[in-house]
VODREN-553161 format. One record per residue (C-alpha): residue number from 1; x, y, z; residue in one letter. Coordinates in pm, whole numbers, always signed. Layout:
<atoms>
ATOM    nr       xx       yy       zz   rest
ATOM   NUM        X        Y        Z      A
...
</atoms>
This chain:
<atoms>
ATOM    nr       xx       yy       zz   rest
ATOM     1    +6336   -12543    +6471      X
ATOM     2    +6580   -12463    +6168      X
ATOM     3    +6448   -12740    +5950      X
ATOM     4    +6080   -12665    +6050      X
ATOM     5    +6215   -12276    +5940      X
ATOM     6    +6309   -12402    +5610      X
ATOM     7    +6026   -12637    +5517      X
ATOM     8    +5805   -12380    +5602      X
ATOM     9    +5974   -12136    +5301      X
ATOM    10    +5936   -12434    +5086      X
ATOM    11    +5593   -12485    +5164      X
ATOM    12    +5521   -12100    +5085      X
ATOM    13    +5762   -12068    +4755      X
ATOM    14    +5536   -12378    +4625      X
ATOM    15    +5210   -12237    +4731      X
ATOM    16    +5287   -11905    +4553      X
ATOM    17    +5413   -12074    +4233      X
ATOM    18    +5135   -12311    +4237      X
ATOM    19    +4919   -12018    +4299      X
ATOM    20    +5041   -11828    +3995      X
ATOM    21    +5002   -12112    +3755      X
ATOM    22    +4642   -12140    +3894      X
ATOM    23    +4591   -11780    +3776      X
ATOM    24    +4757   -11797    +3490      X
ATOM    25    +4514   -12084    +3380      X
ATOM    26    +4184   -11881    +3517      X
ATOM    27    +4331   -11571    +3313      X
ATOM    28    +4392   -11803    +3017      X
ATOM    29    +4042   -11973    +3023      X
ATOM    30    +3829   -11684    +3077      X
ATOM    31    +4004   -11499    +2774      X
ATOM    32    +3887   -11835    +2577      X
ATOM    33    +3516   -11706    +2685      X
ATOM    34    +3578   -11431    +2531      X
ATOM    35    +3446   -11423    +2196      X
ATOM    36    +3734   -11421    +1944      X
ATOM    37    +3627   -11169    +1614      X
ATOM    38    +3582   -11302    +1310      X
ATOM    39    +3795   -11133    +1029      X
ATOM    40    +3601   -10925     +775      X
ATOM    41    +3718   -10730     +467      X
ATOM    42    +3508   -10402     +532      X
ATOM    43    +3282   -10283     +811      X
ATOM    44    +3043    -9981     +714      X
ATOM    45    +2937    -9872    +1051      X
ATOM    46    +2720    -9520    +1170      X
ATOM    47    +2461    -9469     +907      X
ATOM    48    +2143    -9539     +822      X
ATOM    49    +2065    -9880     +675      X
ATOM    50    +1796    -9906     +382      X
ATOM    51    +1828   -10290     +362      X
ATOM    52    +1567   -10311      +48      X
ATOM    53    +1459   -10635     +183      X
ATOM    54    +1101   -10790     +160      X
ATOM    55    +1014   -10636     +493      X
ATOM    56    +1193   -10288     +376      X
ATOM    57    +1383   -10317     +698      X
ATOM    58    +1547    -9974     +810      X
ATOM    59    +1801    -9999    +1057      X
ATOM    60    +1940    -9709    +1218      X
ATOM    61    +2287    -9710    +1364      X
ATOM    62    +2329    -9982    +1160      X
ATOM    63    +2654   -10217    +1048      X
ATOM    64    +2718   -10365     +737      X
ATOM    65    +2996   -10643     +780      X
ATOM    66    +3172   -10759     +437      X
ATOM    67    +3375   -11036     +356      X
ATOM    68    +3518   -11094       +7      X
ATOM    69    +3308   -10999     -196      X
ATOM    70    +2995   -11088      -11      X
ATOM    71    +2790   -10934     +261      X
ATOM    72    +2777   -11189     +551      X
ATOM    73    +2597   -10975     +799      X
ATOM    74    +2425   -10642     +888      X
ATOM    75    +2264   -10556    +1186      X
ATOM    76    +2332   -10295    +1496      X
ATOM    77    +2650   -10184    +1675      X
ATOM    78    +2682   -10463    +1886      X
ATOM    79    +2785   -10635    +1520      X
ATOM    80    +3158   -10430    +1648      X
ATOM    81    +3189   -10643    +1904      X
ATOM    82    +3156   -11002    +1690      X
ATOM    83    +3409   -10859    +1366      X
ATOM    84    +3727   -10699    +1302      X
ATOM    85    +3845   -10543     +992      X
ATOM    86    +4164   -10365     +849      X
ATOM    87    +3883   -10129     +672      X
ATOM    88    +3648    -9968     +869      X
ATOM    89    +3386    -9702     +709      X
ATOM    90    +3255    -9454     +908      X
ATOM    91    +2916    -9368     +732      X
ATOM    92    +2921    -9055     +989      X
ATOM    93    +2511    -9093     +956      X
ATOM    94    +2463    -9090     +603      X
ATOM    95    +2259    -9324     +417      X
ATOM    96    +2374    -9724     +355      X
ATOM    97    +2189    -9826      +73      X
ATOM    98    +2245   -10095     -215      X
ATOM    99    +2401    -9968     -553      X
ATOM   100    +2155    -9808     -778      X
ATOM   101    +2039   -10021    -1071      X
ATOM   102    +2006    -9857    -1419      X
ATOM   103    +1797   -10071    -1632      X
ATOM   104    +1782    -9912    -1925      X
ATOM   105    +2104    -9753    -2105      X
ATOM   106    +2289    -9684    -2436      X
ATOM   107    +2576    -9559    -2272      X
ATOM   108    +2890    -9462    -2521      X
ATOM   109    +2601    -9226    -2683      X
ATOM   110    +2695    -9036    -2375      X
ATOM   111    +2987    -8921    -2664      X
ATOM   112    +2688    -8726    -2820      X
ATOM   113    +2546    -8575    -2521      X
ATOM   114    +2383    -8234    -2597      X
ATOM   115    +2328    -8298    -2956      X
ATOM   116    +2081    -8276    -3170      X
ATOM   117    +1882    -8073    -2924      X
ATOM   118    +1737    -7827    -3200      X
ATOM   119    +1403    -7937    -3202      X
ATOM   120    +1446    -8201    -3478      X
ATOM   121    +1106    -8395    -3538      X
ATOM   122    +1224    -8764    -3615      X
ATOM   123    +1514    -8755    -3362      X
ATOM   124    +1619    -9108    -3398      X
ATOM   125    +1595    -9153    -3788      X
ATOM   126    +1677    -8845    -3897      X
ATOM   127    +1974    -8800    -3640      X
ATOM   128    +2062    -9068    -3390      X
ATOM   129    +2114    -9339    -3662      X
ATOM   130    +2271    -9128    -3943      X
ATOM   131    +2551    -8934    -3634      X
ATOM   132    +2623    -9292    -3534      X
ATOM   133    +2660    -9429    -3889      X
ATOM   134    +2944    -9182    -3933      X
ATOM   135    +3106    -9149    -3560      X
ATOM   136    +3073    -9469    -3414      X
ATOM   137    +3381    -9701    -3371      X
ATOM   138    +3557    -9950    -3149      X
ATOM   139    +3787    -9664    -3016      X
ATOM   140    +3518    -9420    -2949      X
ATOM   141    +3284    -9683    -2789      X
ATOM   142    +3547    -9835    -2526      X
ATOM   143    +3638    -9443    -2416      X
ATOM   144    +3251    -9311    -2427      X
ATOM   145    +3200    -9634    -2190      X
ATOM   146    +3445    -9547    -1986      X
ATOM   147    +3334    -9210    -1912      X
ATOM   148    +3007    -9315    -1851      X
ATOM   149    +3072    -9605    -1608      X
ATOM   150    +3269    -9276    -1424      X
ATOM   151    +2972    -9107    -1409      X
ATOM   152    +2748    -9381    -1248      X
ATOM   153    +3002    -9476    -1033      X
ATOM   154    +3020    -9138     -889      X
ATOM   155    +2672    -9108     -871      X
ATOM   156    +2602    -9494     -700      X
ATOM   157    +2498    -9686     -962      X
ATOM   158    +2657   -10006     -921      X
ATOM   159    +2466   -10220    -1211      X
ATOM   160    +2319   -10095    -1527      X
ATOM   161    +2192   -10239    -1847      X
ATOM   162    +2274   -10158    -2238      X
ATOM   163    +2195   -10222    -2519      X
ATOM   164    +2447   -10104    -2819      X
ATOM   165    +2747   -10243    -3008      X
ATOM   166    +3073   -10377    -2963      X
ATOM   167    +2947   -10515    -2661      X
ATOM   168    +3293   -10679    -2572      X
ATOM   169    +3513   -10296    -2556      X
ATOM   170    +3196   -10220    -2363      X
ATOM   171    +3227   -10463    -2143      X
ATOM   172    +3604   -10402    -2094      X
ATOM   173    +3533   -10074    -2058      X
ATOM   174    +3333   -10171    -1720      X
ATOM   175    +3544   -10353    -1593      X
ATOM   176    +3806   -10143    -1608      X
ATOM   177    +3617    -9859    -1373      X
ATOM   178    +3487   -10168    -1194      X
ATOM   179    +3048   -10129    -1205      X
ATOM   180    +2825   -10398    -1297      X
ATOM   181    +2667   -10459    -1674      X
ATOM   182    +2421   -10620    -1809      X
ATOM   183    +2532   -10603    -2150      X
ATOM   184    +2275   -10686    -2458      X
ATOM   185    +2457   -10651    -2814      X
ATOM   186    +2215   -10505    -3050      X
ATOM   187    +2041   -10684    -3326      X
ATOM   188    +1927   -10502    -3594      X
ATOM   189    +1769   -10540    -3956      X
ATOM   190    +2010   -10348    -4122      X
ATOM   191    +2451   -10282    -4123      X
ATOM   192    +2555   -10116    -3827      X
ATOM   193    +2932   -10021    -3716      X
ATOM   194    +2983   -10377    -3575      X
ATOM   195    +2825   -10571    -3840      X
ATOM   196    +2809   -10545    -4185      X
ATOM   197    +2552   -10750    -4274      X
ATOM   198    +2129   -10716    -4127      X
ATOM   199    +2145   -10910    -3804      X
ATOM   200    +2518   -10966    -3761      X
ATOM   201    +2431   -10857    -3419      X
ATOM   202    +2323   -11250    -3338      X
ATOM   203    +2665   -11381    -3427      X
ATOM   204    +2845   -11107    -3247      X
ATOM   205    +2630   -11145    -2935      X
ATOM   206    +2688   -11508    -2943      X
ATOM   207    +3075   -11448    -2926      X
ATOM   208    +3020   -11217    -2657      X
ATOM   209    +2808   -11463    -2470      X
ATOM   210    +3085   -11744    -2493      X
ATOM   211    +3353   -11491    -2422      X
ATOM   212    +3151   -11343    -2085      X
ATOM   213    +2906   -11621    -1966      X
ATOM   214    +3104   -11695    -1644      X
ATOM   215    +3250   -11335    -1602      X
ATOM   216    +3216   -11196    -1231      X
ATOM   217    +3069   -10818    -1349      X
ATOM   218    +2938   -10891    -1675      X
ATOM   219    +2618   -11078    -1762      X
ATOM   220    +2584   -11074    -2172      X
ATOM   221    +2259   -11088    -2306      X
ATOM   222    +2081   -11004    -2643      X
ATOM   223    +1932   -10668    -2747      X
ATOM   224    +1708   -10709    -3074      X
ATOM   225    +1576   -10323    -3096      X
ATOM   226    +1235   -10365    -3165      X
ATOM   227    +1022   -10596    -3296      X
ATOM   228     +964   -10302    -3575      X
ATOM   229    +1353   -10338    -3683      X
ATOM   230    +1364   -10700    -3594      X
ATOM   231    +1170   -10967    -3837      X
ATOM   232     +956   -11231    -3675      X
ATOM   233    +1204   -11535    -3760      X
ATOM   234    +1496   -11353    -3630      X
ATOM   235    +1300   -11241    -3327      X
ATOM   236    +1244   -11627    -3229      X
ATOM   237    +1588   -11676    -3333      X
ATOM   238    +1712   -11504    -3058      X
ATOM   239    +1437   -11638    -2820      X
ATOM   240    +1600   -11997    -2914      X
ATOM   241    +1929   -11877    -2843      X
ATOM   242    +1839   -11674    -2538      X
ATOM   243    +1686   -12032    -2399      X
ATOM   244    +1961   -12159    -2514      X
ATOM   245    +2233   -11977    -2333      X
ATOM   246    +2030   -11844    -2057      X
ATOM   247    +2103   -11523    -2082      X
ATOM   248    +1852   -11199    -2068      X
ATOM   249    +1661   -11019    -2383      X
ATOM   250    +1647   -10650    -2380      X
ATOM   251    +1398   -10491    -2655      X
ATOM   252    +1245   -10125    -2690      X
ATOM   253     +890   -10175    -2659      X
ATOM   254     +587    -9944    -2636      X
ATOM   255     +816    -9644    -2679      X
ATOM   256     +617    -9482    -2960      X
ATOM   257     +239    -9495    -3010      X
ATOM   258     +258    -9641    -3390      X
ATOM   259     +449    -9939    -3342      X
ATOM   260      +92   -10129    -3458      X
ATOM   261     +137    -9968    -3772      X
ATOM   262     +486   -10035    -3857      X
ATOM   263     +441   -10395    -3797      X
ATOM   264     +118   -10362    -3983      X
ATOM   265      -80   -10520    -3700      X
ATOM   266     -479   -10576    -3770      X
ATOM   267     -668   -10570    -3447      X
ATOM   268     -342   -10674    -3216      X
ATOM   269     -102   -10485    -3018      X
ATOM   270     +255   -10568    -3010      X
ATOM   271     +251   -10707    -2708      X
ATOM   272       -1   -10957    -2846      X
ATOM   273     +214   -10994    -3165      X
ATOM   274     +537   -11095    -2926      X
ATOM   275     +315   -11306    -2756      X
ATOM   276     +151   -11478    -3047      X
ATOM   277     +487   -11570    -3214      X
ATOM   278     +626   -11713    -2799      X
ATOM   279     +902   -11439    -2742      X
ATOM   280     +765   -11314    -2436      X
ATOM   281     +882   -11507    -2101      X
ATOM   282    +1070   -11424    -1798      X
ATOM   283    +1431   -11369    -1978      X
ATOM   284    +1257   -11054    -2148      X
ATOM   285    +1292   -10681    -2019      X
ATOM   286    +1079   -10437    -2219      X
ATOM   287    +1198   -10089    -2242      X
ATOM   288     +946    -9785    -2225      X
ATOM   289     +641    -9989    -2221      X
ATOM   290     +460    -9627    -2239      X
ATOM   291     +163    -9745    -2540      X
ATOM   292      +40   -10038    -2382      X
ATOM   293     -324   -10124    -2257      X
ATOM   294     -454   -10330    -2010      X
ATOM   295     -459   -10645    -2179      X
ATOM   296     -103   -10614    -2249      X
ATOM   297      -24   -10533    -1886      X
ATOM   298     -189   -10880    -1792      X
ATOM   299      -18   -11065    -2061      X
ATOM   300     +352   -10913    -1930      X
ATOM   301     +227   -11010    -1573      X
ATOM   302     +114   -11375    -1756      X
ATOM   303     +459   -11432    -1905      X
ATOM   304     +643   -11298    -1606      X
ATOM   305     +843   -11055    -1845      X
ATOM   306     +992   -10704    -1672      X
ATOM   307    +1006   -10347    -1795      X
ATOM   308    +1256   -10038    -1780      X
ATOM   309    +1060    -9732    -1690      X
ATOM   310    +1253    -9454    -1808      X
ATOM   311    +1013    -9172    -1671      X
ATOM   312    +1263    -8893    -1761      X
ATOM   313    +1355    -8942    -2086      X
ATOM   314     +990    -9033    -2185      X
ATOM   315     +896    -8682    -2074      X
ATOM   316    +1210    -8473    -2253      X
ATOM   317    +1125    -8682    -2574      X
ATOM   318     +712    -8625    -2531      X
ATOM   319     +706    -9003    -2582      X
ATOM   320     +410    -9029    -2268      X
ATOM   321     +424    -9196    -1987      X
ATOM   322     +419    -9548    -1919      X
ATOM   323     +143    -9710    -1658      X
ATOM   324     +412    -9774    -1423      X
ATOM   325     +189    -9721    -1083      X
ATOM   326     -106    -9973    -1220      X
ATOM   327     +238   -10208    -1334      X
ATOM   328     +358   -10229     -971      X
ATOM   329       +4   -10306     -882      X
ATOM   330       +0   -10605    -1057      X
ATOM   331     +283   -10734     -925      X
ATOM   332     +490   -10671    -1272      X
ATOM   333     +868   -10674    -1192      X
ATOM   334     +970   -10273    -1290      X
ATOM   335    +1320   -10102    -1300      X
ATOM   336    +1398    -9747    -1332      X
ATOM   337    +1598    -9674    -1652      X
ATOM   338    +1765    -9289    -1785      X
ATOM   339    +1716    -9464    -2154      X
ATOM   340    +2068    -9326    -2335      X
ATOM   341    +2212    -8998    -2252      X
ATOM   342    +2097    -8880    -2542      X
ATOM   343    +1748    -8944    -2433      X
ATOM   344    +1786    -8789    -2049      X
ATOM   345    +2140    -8619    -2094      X
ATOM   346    +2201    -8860    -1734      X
ATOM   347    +2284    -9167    -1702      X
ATOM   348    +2262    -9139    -1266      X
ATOM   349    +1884    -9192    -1133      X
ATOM   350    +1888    -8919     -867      X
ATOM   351    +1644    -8699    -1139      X
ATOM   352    +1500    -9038    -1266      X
ATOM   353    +1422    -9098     -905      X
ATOM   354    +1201    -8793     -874      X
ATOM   355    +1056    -8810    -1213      X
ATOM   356     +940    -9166    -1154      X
ATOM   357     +737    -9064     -894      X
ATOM   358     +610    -8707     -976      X
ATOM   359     +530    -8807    -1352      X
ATOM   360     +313    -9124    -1239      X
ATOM   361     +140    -8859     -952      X
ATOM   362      +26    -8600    -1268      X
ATOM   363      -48    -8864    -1511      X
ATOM   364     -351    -9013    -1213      X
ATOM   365     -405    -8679    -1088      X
ATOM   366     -293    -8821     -718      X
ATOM   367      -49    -8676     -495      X
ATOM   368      -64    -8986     -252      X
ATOM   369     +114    -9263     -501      X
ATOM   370     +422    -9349     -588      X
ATOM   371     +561    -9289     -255      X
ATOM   372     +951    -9233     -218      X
ATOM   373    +1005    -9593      -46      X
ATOM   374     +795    -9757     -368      X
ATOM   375    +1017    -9520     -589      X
ATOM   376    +1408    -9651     -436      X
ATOM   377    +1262    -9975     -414      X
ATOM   378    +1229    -9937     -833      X
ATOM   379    +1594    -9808     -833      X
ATOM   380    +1748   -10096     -631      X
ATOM   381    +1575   -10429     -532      X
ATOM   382    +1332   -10386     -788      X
ATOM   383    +1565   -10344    -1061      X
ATOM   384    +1728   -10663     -975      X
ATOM   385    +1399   -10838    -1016      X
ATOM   386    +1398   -10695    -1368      X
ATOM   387    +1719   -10822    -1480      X
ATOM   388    +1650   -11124    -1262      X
ATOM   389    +1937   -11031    -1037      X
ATOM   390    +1765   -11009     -717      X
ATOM   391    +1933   -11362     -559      X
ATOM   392    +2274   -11149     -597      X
ATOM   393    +2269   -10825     -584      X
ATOM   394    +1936   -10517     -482      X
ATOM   395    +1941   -10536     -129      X
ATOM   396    +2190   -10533     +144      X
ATOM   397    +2120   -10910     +309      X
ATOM   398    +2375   -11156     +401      X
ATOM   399    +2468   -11351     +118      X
ATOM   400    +2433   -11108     -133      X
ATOM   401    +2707   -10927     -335      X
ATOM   402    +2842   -10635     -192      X
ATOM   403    +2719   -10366     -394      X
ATOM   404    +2684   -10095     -174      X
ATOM   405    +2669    -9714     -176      X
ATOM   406    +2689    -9424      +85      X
ATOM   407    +2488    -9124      +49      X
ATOM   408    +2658    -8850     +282      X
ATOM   409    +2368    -8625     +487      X
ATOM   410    +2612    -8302     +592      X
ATOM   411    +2496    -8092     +264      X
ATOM   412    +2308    -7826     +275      X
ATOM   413    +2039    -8019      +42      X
ATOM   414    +2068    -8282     +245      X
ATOM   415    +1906    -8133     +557      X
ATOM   416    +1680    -8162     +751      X
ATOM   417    +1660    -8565     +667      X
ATOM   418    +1359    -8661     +849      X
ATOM   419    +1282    -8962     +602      X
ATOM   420    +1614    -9113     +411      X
ATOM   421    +1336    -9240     +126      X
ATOM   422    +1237    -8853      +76      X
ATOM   423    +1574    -8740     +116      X
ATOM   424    +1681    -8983     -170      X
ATOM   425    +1389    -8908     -397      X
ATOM   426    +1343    -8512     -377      X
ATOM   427    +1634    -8400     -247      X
ATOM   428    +1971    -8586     -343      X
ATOM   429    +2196    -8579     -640      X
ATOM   430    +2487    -8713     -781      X
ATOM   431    +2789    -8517     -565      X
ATOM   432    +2624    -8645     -233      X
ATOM   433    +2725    -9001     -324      X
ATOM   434    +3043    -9021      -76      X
ATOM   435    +3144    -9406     -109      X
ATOM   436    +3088    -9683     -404      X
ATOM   437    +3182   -10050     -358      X
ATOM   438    +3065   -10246     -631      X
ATOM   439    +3197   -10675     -583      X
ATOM   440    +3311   -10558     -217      X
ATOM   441    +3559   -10344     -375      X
ATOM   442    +3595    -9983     -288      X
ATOM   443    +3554    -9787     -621      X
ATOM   444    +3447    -9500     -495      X
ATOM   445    +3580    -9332     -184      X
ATOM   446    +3557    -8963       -5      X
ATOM   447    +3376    -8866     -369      X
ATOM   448    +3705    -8989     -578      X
ATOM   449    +3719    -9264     -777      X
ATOM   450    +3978    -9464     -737      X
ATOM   451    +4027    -9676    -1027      X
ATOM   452    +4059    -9499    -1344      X
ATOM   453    +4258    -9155    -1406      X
ATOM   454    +3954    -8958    -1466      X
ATOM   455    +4244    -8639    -1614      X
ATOM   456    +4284    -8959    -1850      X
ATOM   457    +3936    -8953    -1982      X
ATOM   458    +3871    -8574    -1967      X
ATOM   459    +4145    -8567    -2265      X
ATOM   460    +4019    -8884    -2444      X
ATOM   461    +3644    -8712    -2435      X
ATOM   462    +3769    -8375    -2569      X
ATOM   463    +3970    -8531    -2847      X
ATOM   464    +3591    -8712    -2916      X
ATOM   465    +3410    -8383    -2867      X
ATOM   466    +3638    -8207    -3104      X
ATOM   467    +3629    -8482    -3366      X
ATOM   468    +3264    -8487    -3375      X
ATOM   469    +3120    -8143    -3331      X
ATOM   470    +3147    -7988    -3699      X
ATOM   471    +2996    -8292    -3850      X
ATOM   472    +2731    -8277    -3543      X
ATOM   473    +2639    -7920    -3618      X
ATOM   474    +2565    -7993    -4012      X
ATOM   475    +2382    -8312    -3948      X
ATOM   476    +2168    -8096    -3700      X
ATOM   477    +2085    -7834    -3996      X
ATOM   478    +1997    -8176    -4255      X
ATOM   479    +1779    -8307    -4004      X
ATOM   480    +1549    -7987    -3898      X
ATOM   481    +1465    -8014    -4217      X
ATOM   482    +1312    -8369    -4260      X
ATOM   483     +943    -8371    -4102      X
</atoms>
């Protein structure tokens, strides 16, 4: 009976071990069913997706998952249940959208902001060029850049485009606050501050080019200013070069309604002229396009070129307004552009947003175009098409770049939000921009930036301000007098 007594404790100290290694091996394969989370740099979660893609997707609740610098999925919250990340956003139901794109920009004039303002007739001649001609320098054009970069990052643009000089501080300058540029030095037929000589702007933008071609922010380009300042040879000079290098061409266009006459044009618009002499393709962004008939609009849809419409500087300079509803019709790739601040005083979109679509309503007498969904498509996805960005960057797919912005909804102007699109267009500015990540990096958090002193460059632009504001004042009084 004893030795049946102890072979039954064996039995039962075996059973129970053999038991516990049974459910230790259960425990251990069912957490294997359980879906381990992939690692992500940033989840946005709680807000309102505008994806910007081809089907304009909205997605409410929605999750944007980042990795890197890429966006590798978006969807709802069940997305929390797939990926972890040591940075988690809480959107707190504002509005995810992609970064803003400003296609149209001479940005360090935002050093002269609020000059010239005295009702001077021939603005640009009589003002803009000679104020440069005496201001402009390395120094002032890498600080000017870098306050205006602050503002757009502030105020969710995450790309923009420019045309001006010393591209290269310019383009250190933006990566230093950490935006996107799409940087076109400027060719011109006579000296300017960054080249002595007419058209030193080709050699310097073909430094630039070899300097930046493989840069991560910055995509160099050329920026011939007109083909009324730019000669015919030199014009498909740069085309050559552009081919060459494959890199954009940014060129004022349309802007003023005698352009015919200062290229001395018989029977042809300029359109026709760039066409005739094969500068007009697909590389090509025309700013303004405002003087420009139908023809012309077929021939840009022909040769697959884009345009900056730059509604709100167009209507502060009484320039016109360009044909940018019948433009989208024909399937013509349009951006929204502020033109230099200068031109608009702004270099964010929120007023360009509005403008874009109220200015296009008065010019056809129609209250029902230009709807707020056409007008953010302009200011993101759309503007990516213009610069021929839209593989990278535009709309929040996986894939893409994460250039991303929240728009916070807990304002007073903010609410009711009923539609994000008409929030966005009629009823948002600048300070409601809450978050900018521009590359998947964070540049913009809680309304601070967070990589550039901004005390820093409130000191650098008052030295600038006080530097140039006696000259300013006299060139005004020269200038009102010119017709």
């Amino acid at each position: 009976m004893l030795a049946v007594y102890f072979f039954r404790e064996d039995f039962v100290k075996n059973y129970l071990k053999n038991m516990l290694l049974i459910g230790t091996l259960f425990l251990v394969g069912c957490s294997s069913l359980i879906q381990k989370k992939e690692n992500a740099s940033i989840i946005i979660k709680n807000g309102t997706v505008l994806t910007m893609d081809k089907n304009n997707k909205v997605i409410n609740s929605g999750v944007v998952i980042i990795k890197d610098n890429k966006i590798i999925s978006v969807g709802n919250k069940e997305l929390l249940k797939v990926y972890s990340a040591k940075k988690i956003i809480d959107a707190e139901n504002g509005i995810i959208m992609p970064g803003m794109i400003n296609t149209h920009n001479h940005l360090p004039m935002i050093a002269f902001r609020g000059l010239g303002e005295e009702g001077i007739k021939n603005r640009l001649f009589a003002y803009f060029f000679p104020l440069e001609g005496e201001k402009l320098n390395r120094d002032l054009i890498y600080k000017a850049t870098i306050h205006g970069s602050i503002d757009m990052a502030l105020s969710g643009v995450t790309t923009y485009a420019d045309m001006y000089y010393h591209m290269d501080e310019m383009a250190k300058a933006t990566k230093d606050v950490g935006i996107r540029g799409v940087l076109g030095e400027t060719v011109i037929k006579f000296p300017v501050v960054d080249a002595k000589t007419p058209y030193g702007g080709i050699e310097y933008a073909i430094n630039f080019i070899e300097e930046y071609k493989n840069d991560d922010l910055i995509i160099p380009a050329f920026g011939p200013h007109a083909p009324y300042t730019v000669s015919k040879e030199k014009m498909q000079e740069i085309e050559n070069l552009s081919k060459q290098y494959n890199v954009p061409i940014m060129i004022h266009v349309g802007e003023f309604d005698d352009e015919d006459k200062r290229l001395n044009l018989k029977n042809k618009s300029v359109i026709e002229y760039m066409d005739s002499i094969g500068v007009l393709n697909n590389r090509v962004l025309l700013a303004h396009a405002i003087h420009l008939n139908e023809k012309d609009l077929d021939i840009i849809k022909k040769r697959e070129a884009s345009i900056a419409y730059n509604p709100m500087a167009n209507a502060k300079g009484a320039t016109g307004i360009a044909r940018a509803y019948e433009m989208l019709n024909k399937n013509i790739k349009v951006g929204l552009g502020t033109d230099g601040p200068m031109s608009s005083n702004q270099v964010d979109l929120f007023r360009t947003l509005s403008y874009a679509s109220s200015m296009q309503r008065l010019k056809y007498n129609d209250r029902t175009i230009m709807t707020p969904d056409v007008v953010v498509k302009m200011a993101t996805i759309g503007g990516a098409q213009a610069l021929n960005l839209d593989k990278k960057i535009g709309s929040i797919e996986p894939g893409k770049l994460a250039d991303i912005v929240i728009i916070e909804t807990k304002s007073p102007n903010m609410m009711p939000n009923y539609d994000p699109f008409a929030t966005l267009v009629f009823q948002a500015n600048p300070s409601n921009v809450d978050t900018t990540i521009v590359n998947g990096k964070i540049i913009v958090e809680n309304k601070k930036l967070k990589t550039y002193d901004i005390k820093k460059n409130i000191k650098q632009m008052k030295e600038i301000e006080n530097d140039i504001a006696k000259f300013a004042k006299e060139l005004a009084e020269k200038a009102k007098k010119i017709n």
